[in-house]
C-alpha positions as CSV (number, residue, x, y, z in Angstrom):
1,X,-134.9,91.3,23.1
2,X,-133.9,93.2,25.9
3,X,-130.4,95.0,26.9
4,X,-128.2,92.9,28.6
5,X,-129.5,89.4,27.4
6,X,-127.8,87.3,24.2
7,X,-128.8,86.8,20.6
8,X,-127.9,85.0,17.6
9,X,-128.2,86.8,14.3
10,X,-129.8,85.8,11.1
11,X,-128.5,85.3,7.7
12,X,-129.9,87.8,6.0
13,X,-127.8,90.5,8.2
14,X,-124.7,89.5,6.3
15,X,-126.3,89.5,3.4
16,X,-127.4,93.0,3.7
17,X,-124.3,94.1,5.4
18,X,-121.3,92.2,3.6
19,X,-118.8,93.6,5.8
20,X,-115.9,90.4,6.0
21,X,-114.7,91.9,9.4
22,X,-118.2,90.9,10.9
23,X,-117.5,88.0,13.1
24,X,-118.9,84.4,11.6
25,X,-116.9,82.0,12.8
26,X,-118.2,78.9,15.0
27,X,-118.5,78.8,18.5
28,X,-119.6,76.0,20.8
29,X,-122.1,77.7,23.4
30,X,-123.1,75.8,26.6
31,X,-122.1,72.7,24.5
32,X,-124.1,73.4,21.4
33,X,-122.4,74.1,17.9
34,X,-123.6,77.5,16.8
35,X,-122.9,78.7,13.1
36,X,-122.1,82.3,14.4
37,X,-121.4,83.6,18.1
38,X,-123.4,84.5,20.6
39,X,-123.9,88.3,20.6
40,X,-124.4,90.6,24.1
41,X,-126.8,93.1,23.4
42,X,-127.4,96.9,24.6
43,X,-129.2,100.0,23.3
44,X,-128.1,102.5,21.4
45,X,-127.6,105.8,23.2
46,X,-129.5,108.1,20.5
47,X,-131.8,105.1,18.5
48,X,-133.8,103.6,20.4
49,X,-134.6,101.3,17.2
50,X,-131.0,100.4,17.2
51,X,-129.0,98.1,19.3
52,X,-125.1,97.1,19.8
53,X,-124.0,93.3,19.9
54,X,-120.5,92.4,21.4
55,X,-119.7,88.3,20.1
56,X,-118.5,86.4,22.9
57,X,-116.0,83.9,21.9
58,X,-115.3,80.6,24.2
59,X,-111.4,81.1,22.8
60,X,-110.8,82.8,26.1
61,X,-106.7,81.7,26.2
62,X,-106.2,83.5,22.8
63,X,-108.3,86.7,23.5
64,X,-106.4,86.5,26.8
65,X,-103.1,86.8,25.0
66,X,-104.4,89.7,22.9
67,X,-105.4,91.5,26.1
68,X,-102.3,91.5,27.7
69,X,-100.4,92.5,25.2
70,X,-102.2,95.7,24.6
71,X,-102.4,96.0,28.4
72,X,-98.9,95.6,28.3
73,X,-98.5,98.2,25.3
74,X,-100.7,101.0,26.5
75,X,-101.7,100.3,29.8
76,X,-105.1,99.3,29.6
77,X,-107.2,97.3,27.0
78,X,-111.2,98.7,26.1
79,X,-111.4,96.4,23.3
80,X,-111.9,93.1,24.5
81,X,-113.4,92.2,28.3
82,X,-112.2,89.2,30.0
83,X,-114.6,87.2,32.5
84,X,-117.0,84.0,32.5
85,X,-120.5,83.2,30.3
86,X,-122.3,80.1,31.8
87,X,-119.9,79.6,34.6
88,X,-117.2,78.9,31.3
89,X,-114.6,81.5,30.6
90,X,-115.6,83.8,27.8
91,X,-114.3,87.0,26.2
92,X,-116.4,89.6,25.1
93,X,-114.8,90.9,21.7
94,X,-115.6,94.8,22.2
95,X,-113.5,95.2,18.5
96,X,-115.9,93.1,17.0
97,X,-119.1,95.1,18.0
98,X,-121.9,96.1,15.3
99,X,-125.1,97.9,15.3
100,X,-128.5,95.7,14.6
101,X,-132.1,96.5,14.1
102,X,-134.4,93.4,16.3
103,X,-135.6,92.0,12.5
104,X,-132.0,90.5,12.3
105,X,-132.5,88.5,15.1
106,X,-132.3,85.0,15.0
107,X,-133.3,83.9,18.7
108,X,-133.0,85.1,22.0
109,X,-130.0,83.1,24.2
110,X,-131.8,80.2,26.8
111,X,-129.7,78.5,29.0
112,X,-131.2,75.0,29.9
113,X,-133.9,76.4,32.0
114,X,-135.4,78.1,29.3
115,X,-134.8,81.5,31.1
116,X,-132.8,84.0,28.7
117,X,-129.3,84.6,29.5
118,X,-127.8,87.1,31.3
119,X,-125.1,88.0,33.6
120,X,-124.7,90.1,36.7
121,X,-125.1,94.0,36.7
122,X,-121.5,94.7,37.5
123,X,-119.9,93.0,34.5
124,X,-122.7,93.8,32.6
125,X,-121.6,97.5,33.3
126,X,-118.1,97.1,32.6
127,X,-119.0,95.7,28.9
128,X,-121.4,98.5,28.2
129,X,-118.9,101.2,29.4
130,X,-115.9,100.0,27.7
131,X,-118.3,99.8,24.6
132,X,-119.2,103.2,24.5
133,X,-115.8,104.4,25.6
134,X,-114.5,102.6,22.1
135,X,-117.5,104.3,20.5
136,X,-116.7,107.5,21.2
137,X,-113.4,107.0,20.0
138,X,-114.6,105.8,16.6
139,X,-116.4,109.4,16.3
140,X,-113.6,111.2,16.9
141,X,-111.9,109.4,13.9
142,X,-110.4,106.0,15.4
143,X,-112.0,104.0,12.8
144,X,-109.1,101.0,13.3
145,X,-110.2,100.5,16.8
146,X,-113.1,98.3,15.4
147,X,-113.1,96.0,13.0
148,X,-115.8,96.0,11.0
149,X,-117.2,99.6,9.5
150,X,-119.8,99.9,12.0
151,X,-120.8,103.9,10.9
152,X,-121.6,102.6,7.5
153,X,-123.9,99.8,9.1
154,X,-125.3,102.2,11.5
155,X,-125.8,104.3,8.7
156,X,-127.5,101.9,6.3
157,X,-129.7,100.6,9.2
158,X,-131.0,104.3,9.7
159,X,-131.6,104.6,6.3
160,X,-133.6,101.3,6.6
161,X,-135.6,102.6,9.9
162,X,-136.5,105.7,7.8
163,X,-137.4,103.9,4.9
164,X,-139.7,101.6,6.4
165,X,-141.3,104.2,8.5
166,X,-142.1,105.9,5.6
167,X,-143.8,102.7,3.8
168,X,-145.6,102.7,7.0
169,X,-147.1,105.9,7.5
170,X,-147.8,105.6,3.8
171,X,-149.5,102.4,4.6
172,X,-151.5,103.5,7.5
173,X,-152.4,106.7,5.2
174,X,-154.0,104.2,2.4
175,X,-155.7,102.6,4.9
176,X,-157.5,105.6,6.1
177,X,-157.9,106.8,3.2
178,X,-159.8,103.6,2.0
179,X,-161.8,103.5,5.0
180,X,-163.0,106.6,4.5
181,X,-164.4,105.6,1.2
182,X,-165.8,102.7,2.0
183,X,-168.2,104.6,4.7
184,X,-168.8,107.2,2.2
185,X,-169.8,104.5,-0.1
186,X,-172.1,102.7,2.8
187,X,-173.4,106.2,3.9
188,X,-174.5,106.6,0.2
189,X,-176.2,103.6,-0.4
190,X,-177.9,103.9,2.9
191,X,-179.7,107.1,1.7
192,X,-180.3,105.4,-1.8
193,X,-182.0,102.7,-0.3
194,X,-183.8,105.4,2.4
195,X,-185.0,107.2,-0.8
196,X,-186.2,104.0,-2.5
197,X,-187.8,102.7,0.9
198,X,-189.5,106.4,1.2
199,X,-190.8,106.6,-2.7
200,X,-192.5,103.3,-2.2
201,X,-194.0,104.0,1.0
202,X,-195.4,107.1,-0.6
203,X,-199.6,106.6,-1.1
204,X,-200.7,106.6,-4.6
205,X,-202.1,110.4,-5.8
């Protein structure tokens, strides 16, 4: 998975993070019925284990009405980015964002080619910058900006990361450990079978 391309997320996701505000509903993507929406993915700025998924959601005419209201109301609107996916209109649901870890992938996005989607570097910009813009507004206390809780996920996937890097290390620890023994053990039994080899060898006094 690389910044910048599309995903679909597993089930097990929601099942570790029950959060209702997560988006699930159904979208239709390049004419295929998908249970949950195609996510746009970019790193984390400080976890490089982490990434950030903004849905996109074909229902560009109501996401359009939702933008220009706020536009409207404050000027400007960082929460949702209007512009095309697949030569289709799309909107890319900044207030919808959430942190993942690549095991909660489901699959990459192909278009027909079998070439993994993506779209050009401006607008690909313009989403991550609006993204972290609404990020750093969520630090400074503007939890309501984003639907779902996204510092608890971020915080359970850490805890995750941590934990499974510890198993790891513990893993990798055992291993060595193991393999250590086991040449001991061969070392051993080499010089016991020497010394037997050696004793009957030996002439007869």
């Amino acid at each position: 998975m690389l910044a910048g391309e599309f995903c679909f997320i597993n089930n097990q996701y929601y099942k570790d993070f029950p959060d209702q505000n997560l988006m699930r509903n159904k979208e239709a993507t390049d004419g295929k019925l998908h249970n949950r929406p195609c996510f746009f993915c970019f790193s984390d700025s400080i976890n490089a284990d982490i990434y950030w998924l903004v849905p996109a959601s074909s229902r560009y005419d109501k996401y359009k009405g939702i933008y220009d209201k706020k536009v409207q109301r404050y000027g400007h609107c960082k929460t949702i980015v209007l512009g095309e996916l697949l030569g289709k209109p799309a909107a890319f649901l900044i207030q919808n964002m959430c942190p993942i870890t690549p095991k909660y992938i489901s699959e990459t996005y192909f278009n027909k080619n079998h070439i993994p989607v993506r779209m050009d570097y401006k607008f690909t910009s313009a989403i991550i910058k609006n993204a972290h813009d609404v990020l750093r507004m969520v630090s400074l206390g503007n939890q309501r900006i984003v639907f779902p809780d996204i510092m608890s996920i971020y915080k359970g996937l850490e805890r995750q990361l941590k934990l499974e890097k510890s198993i790891q290390q513990e893993s990798q620890s055992l291993t060595a450990r193991l393999l250590t023994a086991k040449n001991q053990a061969e070392y051993l039994n080499s010089e016991r079978m020497g010394k037997i080899h050696r004793e009957h060898d030996e002439p007869e006094k």
